[in-house]
MOPAC internal coordinates of N, CA, C and O (Angstrom, degrees):
PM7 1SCF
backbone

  N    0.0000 0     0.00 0     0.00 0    0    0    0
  C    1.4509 1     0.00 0     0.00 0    1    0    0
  C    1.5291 1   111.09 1     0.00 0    2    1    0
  O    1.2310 1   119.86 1   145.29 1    3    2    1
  N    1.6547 1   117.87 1   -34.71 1    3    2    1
  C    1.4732 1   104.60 1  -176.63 1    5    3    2
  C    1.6322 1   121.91 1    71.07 1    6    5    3
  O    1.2310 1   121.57 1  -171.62 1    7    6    5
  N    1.3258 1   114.61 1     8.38 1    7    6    5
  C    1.4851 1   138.17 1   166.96 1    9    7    6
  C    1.3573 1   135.42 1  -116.45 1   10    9    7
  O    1.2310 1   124.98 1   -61.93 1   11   10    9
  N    1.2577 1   108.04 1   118.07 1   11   10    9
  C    1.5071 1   112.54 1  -168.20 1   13   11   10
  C    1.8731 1    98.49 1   -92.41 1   14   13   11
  O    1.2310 1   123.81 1   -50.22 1   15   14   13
  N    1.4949 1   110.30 1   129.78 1   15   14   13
  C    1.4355 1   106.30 1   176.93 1   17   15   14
  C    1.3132 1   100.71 1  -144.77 1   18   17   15
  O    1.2310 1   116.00 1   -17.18 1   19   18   17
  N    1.5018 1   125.20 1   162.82 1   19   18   17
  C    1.3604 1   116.63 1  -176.99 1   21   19   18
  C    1.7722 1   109.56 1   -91.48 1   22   21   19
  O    1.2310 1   114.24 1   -59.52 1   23   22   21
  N    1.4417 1   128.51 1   120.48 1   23   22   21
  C    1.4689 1   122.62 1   164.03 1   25   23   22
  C    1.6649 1   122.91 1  -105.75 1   26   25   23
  O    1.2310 1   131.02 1   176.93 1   27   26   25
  N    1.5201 1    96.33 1    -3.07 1   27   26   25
  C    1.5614 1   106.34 1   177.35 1   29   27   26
  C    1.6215 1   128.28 1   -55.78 1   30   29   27
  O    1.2310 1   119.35 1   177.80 1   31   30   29
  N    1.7847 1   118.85 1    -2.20 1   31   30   29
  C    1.2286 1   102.67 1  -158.34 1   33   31   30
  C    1.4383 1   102.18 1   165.29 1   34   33   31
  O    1.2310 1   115.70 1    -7.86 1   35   34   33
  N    1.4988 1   125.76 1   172.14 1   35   34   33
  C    1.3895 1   129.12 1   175.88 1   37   35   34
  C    1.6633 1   121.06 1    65.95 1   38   37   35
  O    1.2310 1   118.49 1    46.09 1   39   38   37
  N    1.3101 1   120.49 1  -133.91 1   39   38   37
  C    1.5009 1   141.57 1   140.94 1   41   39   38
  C    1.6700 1   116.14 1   -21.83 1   42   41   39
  O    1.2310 1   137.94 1   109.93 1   43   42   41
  N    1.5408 1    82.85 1   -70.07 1   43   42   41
  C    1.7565 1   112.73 1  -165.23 1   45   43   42
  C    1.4752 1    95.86 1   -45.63 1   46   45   43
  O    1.2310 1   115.10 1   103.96 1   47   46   45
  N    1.3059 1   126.90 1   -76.04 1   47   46   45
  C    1.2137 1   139.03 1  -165.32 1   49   47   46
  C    1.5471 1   104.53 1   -49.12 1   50   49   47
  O    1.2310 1   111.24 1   113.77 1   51   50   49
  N    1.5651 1   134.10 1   -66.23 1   51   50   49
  C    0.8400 1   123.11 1  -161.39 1   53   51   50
  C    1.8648 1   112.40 1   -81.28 1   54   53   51
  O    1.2310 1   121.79 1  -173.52 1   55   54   53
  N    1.1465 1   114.17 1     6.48 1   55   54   53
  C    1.4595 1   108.37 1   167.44 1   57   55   54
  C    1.2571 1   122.95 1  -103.27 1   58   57   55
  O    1.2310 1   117.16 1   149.66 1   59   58   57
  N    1.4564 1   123.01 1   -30.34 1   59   58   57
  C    1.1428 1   138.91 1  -167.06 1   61   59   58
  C    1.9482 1   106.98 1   -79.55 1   62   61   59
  O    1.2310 1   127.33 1   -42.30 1   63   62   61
  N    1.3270 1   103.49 1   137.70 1   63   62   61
  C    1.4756 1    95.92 1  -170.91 1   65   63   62
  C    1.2995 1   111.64 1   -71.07 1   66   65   63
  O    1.2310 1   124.64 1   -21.14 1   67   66   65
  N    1.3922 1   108.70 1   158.86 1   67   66   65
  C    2.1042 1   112.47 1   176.29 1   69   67   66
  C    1.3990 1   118.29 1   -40.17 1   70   69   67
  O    1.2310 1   124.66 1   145.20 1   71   70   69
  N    1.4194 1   108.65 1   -34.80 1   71   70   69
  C    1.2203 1   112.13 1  -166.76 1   73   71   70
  C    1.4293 1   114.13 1   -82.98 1   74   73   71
  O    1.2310 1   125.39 1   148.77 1   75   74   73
  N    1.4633 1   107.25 1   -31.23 1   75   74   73
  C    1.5819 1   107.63 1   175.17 1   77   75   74
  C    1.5952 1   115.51 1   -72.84 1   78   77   75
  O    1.2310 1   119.99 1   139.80 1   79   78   77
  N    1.0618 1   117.63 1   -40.20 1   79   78   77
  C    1.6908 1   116.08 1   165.45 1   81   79   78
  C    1.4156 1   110.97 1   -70.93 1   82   81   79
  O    1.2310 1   114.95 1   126.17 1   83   82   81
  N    1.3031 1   127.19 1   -53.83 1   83   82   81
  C    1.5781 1   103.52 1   164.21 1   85   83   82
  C    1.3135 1   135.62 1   -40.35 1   86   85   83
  O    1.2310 1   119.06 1   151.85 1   87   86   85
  N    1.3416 1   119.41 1   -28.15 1   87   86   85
  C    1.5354 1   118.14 1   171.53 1   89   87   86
  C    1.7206 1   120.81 1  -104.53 1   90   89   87
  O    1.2310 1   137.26 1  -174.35 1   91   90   89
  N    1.4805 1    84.18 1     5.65 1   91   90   89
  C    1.6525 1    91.40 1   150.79 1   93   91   90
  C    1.4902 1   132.64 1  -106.61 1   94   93   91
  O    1.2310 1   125.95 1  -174.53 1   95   94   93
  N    1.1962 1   106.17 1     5.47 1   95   94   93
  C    1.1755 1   114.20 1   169.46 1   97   95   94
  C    1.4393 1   124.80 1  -104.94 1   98   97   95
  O    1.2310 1   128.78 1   157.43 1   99   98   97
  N    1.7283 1   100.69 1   -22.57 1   99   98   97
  C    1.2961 1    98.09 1   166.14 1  101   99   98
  C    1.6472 1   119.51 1   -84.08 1  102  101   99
  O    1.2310 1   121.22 1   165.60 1  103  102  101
  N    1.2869 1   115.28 1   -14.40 1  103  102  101
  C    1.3050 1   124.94 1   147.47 1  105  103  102
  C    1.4021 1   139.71 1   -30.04 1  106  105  103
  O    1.2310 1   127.44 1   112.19 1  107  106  105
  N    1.4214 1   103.28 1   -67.81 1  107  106  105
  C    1.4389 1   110.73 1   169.43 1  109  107  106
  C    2.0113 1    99.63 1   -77.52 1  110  109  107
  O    1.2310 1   113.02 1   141.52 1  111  110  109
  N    1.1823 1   130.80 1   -38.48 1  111  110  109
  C    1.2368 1   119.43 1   169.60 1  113  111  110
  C    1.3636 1    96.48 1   -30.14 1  114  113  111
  O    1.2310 1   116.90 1    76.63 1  115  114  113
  N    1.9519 1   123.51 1  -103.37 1  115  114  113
  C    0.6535 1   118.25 1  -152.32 1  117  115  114
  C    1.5916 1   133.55 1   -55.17 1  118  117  115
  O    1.2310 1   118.38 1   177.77 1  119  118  117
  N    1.1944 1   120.70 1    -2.23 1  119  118  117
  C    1.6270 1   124.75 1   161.30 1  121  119  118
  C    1.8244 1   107.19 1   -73.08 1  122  121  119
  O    1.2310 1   120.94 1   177.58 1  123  122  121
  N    1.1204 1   115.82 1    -2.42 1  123  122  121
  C    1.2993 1   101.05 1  -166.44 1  125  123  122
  C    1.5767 1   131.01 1   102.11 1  126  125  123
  O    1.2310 1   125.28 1   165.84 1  127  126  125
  N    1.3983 1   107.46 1   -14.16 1  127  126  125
  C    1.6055 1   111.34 1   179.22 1  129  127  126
  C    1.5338 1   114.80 1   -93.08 1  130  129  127
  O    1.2310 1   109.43 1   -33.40 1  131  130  129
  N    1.1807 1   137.41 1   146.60 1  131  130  129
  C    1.2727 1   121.71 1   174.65 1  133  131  130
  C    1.7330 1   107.02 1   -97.42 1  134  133  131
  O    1.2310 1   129.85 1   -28.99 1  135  134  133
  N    1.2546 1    98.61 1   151.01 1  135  134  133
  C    1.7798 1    98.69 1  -172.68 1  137  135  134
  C    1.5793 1    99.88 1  -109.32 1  138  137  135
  O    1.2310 1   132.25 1   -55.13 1  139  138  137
  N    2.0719 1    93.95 1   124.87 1  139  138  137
  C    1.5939 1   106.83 1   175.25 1  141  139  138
  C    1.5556 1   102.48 1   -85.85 1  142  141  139
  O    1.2310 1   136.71 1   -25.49 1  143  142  141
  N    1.7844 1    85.25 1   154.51 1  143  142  141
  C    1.4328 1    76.48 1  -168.04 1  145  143  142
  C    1.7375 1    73.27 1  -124.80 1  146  145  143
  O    1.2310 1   116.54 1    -3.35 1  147  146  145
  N    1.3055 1   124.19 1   176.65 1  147  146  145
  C    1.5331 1   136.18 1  -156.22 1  149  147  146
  C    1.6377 1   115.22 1  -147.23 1  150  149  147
  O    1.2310 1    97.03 1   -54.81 1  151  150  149
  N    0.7803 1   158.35 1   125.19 1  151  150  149
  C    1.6991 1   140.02 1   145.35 1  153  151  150
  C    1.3517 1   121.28 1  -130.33 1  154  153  151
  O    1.2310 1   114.41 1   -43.96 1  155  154  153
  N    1.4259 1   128.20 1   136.04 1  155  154  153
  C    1.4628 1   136.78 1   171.23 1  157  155  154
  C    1.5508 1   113.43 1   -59.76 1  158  157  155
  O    1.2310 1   125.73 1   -28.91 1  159  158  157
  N    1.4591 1   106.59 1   151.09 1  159  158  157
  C    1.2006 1    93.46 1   177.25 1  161  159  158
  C    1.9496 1   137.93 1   -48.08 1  162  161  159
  O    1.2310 1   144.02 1   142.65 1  163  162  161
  N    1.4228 1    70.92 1   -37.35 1  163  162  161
  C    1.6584 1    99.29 1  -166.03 1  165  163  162
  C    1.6123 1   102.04 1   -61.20 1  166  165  163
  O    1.2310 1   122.81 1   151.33 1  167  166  165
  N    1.6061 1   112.22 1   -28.67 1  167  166  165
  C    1.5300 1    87.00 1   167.00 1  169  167  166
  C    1.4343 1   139.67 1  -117.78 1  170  169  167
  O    1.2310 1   128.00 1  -126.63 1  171  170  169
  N    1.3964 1   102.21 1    53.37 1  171  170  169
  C    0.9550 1   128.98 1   157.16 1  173  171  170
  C    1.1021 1   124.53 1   -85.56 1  174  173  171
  O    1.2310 1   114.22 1   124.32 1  175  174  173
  N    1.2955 1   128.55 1   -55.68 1  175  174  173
  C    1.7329 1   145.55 1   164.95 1  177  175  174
  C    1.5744 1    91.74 1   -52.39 1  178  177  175
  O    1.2310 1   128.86 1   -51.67 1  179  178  177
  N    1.3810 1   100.54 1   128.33 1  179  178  177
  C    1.7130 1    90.39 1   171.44 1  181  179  178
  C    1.9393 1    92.49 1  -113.55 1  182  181  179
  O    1.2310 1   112.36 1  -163.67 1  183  182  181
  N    1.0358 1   132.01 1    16.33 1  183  182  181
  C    1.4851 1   131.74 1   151.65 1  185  183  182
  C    1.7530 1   106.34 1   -46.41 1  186  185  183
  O    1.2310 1   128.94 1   -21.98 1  187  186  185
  N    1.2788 1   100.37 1   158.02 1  187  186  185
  C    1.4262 1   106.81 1   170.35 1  189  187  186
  C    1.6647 1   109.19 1   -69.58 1  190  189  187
  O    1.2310 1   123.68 1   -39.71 1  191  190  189
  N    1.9345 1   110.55 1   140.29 1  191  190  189
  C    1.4106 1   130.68 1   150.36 1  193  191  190
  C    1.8525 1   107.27 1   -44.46 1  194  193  191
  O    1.2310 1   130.21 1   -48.03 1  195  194  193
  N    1.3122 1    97.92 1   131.97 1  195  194  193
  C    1.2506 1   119.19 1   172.54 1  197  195  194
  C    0.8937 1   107.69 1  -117.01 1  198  197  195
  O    1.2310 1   113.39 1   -36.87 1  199  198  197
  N    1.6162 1   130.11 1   143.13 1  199  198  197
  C    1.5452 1   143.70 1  -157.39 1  201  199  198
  C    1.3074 1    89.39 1  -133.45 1  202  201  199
  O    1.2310 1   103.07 1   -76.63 1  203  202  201
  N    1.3459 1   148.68 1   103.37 1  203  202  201
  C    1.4352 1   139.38 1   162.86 1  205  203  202
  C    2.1956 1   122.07 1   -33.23 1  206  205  203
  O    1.2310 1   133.44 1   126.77 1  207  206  205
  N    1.7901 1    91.62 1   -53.23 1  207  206  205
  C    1.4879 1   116.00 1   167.78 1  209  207  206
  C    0.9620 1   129.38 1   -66.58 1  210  209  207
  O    1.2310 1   114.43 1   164.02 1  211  210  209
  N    1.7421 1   128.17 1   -15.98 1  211  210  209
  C    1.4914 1   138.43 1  -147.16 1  213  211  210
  C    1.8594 1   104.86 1   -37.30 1  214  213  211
  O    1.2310 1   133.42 1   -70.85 1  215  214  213
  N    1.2568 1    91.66 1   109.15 1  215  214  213
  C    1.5673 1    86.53 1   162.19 1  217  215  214
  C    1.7308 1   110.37 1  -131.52 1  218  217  215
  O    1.2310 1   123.25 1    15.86 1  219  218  217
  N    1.2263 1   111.37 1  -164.14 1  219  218  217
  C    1.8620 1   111.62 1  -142.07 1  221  219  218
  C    1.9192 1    80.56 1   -89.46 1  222  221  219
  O    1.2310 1   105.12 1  -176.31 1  223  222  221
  N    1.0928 1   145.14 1     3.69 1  223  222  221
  C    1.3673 1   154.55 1  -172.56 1  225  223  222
  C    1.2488 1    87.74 1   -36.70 1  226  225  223
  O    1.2310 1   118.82 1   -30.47 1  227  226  225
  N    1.3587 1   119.86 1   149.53 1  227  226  225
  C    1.5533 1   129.78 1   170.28 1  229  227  226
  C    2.0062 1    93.54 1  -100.54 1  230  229  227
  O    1.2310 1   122.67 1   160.62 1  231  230  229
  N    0.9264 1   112.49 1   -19.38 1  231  230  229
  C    1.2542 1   103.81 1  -170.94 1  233  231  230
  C    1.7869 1   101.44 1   -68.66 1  234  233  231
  O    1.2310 1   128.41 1   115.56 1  235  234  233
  N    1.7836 1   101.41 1   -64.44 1  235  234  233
  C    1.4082 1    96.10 1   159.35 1  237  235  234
  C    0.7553 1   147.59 1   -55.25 1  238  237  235
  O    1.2310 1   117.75 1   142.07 1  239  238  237
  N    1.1747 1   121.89 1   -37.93 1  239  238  237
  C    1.8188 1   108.53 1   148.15 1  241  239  238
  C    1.4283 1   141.00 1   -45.23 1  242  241  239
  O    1.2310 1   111.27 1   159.38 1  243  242  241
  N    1.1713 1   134.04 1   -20.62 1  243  242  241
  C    1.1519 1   159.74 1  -151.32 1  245  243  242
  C    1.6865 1    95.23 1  -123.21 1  246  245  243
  O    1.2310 1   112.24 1   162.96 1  247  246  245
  N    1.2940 1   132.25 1   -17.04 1  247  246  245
  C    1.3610 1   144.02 1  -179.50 1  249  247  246
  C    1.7728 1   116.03 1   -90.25 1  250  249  247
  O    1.2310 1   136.08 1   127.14 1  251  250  249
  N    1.6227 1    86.47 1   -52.86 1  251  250  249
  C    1.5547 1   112.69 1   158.51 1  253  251  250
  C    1.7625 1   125.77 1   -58.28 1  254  253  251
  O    1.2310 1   125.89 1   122.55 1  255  254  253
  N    1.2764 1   106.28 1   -57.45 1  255  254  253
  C    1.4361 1   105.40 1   160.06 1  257  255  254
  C    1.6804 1   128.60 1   -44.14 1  258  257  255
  O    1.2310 1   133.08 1   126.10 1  259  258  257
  N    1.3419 1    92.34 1   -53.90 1  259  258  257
  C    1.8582 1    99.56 1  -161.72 1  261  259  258
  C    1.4629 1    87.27 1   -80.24 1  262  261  259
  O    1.2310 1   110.87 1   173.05 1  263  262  261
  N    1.5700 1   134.78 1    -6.95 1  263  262  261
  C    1.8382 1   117.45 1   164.59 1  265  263  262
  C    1.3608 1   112.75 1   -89.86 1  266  265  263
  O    1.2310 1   128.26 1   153.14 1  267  266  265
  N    1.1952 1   101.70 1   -26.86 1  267  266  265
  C    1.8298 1    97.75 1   171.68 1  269  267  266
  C    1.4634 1   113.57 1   -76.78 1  270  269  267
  O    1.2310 1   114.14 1   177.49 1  271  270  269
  N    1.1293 1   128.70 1    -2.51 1  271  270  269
  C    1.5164 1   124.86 1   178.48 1  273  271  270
  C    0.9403 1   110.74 1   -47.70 1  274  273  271
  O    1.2310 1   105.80 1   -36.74 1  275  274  273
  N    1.5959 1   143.94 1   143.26 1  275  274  273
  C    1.6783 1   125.82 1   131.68 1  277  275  274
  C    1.4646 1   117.89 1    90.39 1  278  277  275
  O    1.2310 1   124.71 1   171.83 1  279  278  277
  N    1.6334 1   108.56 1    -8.17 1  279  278  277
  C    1.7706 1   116.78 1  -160.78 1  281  279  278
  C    1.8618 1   107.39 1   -86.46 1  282  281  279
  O    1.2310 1   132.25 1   155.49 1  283  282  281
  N    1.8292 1    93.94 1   -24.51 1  283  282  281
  C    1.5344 1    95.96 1   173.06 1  285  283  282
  C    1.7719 1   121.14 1   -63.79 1  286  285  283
  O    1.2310 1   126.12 1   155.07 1  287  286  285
  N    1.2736 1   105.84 1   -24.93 1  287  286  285
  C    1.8124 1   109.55 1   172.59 1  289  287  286
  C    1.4785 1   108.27 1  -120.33 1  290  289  287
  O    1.2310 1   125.19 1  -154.51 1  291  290  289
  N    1.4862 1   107.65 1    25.49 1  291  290  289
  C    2.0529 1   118.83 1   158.24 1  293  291  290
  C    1.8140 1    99.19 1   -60.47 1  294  293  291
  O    1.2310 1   120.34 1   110.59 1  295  294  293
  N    0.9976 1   116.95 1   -69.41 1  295  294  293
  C    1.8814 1   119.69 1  -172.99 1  297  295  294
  C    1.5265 1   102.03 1   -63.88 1  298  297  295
  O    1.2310 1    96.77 1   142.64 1  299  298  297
  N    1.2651 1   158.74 1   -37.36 1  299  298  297
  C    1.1190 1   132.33 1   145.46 1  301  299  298
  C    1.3787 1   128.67 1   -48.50 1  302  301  299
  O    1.2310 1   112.62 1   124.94 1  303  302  301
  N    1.1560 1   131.55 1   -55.06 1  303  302  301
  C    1.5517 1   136.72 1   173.78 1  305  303  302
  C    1.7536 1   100.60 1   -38.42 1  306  305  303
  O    1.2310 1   121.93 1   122.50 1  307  306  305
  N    1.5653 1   113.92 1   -57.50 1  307  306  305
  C    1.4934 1    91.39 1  -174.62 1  309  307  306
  C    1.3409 1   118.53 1   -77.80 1  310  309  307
  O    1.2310 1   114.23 1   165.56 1  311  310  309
  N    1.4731 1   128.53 1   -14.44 1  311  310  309
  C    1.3355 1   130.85 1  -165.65 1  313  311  310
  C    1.5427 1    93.09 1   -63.38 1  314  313  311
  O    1.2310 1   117.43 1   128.96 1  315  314  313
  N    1.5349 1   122.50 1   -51.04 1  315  314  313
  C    1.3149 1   120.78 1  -149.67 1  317  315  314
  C    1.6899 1    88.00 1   -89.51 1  318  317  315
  O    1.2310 1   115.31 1   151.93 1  319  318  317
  N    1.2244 1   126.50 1   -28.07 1  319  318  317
  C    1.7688 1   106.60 1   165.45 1  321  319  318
  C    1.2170 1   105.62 1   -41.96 1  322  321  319
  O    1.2310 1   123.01 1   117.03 1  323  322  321
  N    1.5045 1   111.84 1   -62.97 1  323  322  321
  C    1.5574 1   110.16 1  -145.45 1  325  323  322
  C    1.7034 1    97.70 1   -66.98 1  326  325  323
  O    1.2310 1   106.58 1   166.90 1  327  326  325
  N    1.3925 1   142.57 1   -13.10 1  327  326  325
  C    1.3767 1   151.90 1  -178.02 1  329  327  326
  C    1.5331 1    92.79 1   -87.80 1  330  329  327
  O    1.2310 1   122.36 1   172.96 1  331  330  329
  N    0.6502 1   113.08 1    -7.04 1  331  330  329
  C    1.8807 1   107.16 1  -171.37 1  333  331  330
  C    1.4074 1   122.32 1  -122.52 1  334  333  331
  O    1.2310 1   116.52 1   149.24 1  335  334  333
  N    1.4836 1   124.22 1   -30.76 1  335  334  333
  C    1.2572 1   143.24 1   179.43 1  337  335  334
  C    1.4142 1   121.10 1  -134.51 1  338  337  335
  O    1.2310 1   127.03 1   -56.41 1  339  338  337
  N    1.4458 1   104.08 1   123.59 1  339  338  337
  C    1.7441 1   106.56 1   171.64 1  341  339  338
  C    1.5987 1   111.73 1   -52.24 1  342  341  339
  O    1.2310 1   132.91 1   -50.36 1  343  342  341
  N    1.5171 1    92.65 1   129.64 1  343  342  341
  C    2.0176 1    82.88 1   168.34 1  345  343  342
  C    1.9802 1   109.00 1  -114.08 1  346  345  343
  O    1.2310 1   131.63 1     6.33 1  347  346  345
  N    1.2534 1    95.16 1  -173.67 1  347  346  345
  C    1.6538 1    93.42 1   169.12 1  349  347  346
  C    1.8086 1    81.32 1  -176.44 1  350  349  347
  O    1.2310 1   129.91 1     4.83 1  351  350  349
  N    1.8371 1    98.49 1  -175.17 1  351  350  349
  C    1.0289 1   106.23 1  -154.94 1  353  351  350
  C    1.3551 1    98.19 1  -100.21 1  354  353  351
  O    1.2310 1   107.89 1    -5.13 1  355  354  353
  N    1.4203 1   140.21 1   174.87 1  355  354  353
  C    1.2669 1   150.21 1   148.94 1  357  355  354
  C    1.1934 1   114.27 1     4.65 1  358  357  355
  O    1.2310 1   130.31 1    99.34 1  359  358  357
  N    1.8777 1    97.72 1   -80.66 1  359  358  357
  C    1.4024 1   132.76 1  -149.63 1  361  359  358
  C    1.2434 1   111.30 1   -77.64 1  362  361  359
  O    1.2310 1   118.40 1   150.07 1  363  362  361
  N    2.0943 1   120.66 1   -29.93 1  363  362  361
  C    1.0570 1   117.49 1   156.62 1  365  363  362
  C    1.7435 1   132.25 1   -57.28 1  366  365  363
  O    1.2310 1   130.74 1   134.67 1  367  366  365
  N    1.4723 1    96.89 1   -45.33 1  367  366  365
  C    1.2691 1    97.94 1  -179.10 1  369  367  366
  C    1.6283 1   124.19 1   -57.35 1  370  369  367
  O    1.2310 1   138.28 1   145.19 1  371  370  369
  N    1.5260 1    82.18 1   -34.81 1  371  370  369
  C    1.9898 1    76.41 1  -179.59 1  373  371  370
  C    1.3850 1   112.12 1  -124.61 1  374  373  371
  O    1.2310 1   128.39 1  -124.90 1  375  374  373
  N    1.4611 1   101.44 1    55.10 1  375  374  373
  C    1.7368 1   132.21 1  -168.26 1  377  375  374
  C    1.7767 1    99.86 1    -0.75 1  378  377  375
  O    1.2310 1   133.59 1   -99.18 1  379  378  377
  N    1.1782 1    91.34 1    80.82 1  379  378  377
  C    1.9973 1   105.76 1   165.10 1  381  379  378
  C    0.7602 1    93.51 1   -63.07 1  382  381  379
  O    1.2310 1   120.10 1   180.00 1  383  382  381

């Protein structure tokens, strides 16, 4: 591809198919980099985002949407990382 994009986390992670972050991780694996991977709380809970303020805002809505994307197959995507790839923490990897 010749394109650097982020699949480690956020958005990225939960839209992008298994297969495309799996072979980006073995990617940067095999160059030598290890690939962080990241997640918010919120997508973990696959319950609905709660807005305390919710009002008819197109902005919020449109804020709300693009976080609910993708969060129903967030806990599969990492189960089968963690079955597929060694992890460790931060601080190990770049011995803090």
């Amino acid at each position: 591809m010749g394109q650097n994009f982020p699949i480690g986390g956020g958005g990225y992670f939960r839209v992008f198919p298994y297969w495309l972050i799996k072979q980006g991780i073995k990617k940067l694996n095999k160059e030598g980099h290890p690939a962080v991977i990241y997640m918010h709380p919120y997508e973990i809970d696959t319950g609905d985002i709660e807005i305390e303020d919710f009002s008819k805002n197109l902005r919020t809505k449109f804020t709300l949407f693009t976080q609910s994307m993708g969060r129903s197959r967030f806990e599969e995507k990492i189960k089968r990382l963690l079955d597929e790839f060694e992890f460790s923490s931060i601080r190990e990897i770049f011995n803090l």
